[in-house]
C-alpha positions as CSV (number, residue, x, y, z in Angstrom):
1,X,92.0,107.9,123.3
2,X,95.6,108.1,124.2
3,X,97.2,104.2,122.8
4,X,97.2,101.0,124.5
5,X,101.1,100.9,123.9
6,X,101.8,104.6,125.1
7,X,103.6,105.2,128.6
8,X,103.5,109.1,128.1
9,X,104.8,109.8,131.3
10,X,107.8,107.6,130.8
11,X,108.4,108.8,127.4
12,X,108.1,112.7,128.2
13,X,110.8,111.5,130.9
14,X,113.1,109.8,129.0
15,X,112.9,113.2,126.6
16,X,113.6,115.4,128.7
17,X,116.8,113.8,129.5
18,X,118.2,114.1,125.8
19,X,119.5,117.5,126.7
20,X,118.2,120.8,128.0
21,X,116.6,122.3,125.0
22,X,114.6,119.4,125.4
23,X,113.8,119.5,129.4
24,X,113.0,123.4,128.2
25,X,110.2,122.1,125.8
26,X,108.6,119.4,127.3
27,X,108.4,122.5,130.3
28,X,107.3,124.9,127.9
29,X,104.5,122.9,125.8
30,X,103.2,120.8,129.0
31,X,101.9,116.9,129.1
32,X,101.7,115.1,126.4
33,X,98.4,114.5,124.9
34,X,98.1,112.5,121.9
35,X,95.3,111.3,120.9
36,X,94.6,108.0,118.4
37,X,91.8,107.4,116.0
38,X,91.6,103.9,116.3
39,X,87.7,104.0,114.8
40,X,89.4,104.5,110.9
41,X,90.3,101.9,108.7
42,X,93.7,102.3,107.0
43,X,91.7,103.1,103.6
44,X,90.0,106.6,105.3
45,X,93.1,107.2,107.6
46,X,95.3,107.4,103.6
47,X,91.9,109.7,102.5
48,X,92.4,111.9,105.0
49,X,96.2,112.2,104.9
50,X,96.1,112.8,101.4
51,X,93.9,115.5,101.7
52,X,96.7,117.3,104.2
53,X,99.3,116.8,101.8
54,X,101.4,120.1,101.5
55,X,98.5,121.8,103.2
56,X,97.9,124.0,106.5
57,X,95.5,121.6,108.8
58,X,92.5,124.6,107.9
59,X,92.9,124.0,104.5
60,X,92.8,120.0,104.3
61,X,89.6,119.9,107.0
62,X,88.4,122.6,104.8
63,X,88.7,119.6,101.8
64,X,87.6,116.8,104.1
65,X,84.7,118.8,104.9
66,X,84.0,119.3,100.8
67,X,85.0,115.8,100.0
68,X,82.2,114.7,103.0
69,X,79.4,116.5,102.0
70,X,80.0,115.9,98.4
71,X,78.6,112.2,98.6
72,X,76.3,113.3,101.0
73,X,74.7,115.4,98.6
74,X,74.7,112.2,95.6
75,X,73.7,110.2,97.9
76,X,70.7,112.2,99.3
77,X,70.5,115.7,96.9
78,X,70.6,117.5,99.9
79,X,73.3,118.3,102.4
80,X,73.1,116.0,105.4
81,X,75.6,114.0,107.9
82,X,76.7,111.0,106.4
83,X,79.6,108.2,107.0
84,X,83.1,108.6,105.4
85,X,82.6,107.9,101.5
86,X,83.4,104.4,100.7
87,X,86.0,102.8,98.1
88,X,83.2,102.0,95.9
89,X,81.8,105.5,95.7
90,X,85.3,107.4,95.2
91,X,85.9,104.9,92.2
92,X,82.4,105.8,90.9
93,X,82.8,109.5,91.8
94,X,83.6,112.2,88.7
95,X,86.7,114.1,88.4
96,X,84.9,117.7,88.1
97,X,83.4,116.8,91.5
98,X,86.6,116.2,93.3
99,X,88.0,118.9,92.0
100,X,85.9,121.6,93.2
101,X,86.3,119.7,96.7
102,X,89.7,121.1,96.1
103,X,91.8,118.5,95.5
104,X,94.3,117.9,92.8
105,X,94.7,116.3,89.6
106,X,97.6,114.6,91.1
107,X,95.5,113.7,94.6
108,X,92.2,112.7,92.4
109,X,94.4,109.9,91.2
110,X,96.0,109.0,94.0
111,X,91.9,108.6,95.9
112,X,91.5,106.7,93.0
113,X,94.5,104.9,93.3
114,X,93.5,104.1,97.6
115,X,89.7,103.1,96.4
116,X,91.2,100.6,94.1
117,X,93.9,98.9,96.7
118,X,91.4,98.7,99.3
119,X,89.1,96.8,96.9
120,X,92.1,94.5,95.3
121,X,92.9,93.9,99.0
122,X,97.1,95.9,98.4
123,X,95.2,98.2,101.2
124,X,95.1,96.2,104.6
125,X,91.8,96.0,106.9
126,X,92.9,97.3,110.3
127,X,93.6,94.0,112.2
128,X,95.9,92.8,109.2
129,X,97.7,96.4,109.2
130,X,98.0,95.5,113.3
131,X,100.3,92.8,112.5
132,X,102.9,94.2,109.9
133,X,105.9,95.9,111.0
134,X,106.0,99.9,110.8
135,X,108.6,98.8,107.5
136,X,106.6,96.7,105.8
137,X,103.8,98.5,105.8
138,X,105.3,101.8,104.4
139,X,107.0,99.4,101.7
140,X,103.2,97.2,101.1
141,X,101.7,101.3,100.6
142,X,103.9,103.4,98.6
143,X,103.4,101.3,96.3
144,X,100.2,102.7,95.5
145,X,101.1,105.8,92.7
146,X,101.1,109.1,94.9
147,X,101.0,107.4,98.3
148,X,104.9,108.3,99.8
149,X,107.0,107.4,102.9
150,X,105.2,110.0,104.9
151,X,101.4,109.1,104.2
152,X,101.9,105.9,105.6
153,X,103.6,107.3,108.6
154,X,100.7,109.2,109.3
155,X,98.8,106.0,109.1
156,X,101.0,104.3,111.6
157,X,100.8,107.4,113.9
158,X,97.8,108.4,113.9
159,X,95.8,105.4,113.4
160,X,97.6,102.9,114.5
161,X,99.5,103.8,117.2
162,X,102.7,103.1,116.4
163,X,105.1,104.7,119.1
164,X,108.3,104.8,117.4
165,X,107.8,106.8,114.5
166,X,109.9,110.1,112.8
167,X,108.6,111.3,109.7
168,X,111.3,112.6,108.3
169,X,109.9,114.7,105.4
170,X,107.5,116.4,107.5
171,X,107.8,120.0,106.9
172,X,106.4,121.1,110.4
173,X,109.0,118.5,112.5
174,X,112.1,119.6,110.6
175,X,111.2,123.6,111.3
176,X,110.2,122.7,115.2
177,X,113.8,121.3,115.2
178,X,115.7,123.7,113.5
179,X,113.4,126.7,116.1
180,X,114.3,124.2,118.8
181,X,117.9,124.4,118.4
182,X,118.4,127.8,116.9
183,X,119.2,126.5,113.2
184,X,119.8,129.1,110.4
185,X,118.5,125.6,108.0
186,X,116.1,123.2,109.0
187,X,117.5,119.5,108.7
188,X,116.8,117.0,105.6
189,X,115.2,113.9,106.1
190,X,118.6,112.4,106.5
191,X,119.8,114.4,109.0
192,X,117.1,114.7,111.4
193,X,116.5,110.6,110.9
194,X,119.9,110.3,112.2
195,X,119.5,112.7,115.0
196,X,115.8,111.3,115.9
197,X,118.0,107.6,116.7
198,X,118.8,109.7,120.6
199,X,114.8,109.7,120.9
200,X,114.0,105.8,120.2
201,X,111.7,104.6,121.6
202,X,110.0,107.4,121.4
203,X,109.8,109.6,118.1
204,X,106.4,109.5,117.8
205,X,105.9,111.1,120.8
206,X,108.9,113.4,119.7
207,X,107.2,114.6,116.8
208,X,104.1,115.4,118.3
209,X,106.2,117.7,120.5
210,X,108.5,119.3,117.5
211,X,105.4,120.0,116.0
212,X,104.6,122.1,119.1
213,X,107.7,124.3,119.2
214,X,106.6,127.7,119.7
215,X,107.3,130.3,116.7
């Protein structure tokens, strides 16, 4: 489902127009086709991020995949499909189990740390995350311990639709840049925020395209 709020074509135009090595990608990759998940509540959309943390997109599905079936199996003792786990159950589940699911000590705490928001009510439902600006948001959620700047903004990507967003820290958007432009050093967070103000209104639709650079 491509957002309510998305004019691809006239953001795909207006990028190509920052400069040639620009026009060249857009050429080279093709159409834009983001897609939203607009079925997830904030709560699963942090899960799910979490899980990707520092991780290659085989190794976090690998995770969800774990994470999944886990409750599945508590639920049921036998492996079977089942709906995302709910705050309730990741409170209740054990730290051994998470682990071998392969997360983290670090990420156990930081589910934990989700499960518990979403039930104190810090975590938004989806129609109250719909009305909070892209800032106050990110400031409302990193305030949960281990949830940072780029979680959220995954959230508000992803999930929400949020067209004007530039995750900085994101490993994969700061090498597409530096392969884009021919960089011996991929930009910091500063830099490449301050260089990602030429693609407003449209960084999210940036990223999704400097995370398509070809190696």
């Amino acid at each position: 489902m491509i957002p309510k709020n998305y004019d691809l074509i006239k953001a795909t135009s207006y990028l190509t127009r920052v400069d040639a090595d620009w026009a060249w990608l857009i050429n080279t990759v093709g159409p834009c086709t983001f897609e939203l998940r607009p079925e997830r509540e904030p709560y699963e959309a942090l899960i799910r991020a979490v899980a990707y943390q520092q991780l290659h997109a085989k190794a976090g599905d690998a995770i969800l995949g774990k994470f999944i079936k886990l409750f599945s199996e508590i639920d049921t003792g036998q492996a079977s499909a089942t709906q995302f786990p709910s705050p309730e159950q990741v409170m209740a589940a054990k730290f051994n189990d998470l682990r071998a699911c392969g997360f983290s000590g670090r990420k156990i705490e930081t589910l934990k740390n989700i499960a518990e928001g979403t039930l104190s009510g810090l975590v938004p439902s989806r129609s109250d995350a719909e009305a909070m600006t892209d800032e106050d948001l990110i400031q409302r959620l990193v305030a949960l311990k281990g949830i940072g700047r780029w979680t959220v903004e995954m959230l508000l990507i992803f999930t929400l639709g949020r067209p004007d967003i530039l995750p900085g820290d994101d490993f994969g958007i700061a090498e597409g840049y530096k392969r884009l432009k021919k960089l011996d050093i991929a930009p910091k967070r500063k830099e490449i925020t301050e260089i990602g103000k030429a693609w407003s209104p449209y960084r999210t639709v940036a990223s999704w395209y400097l995370w398509r650079v070809p190696k």
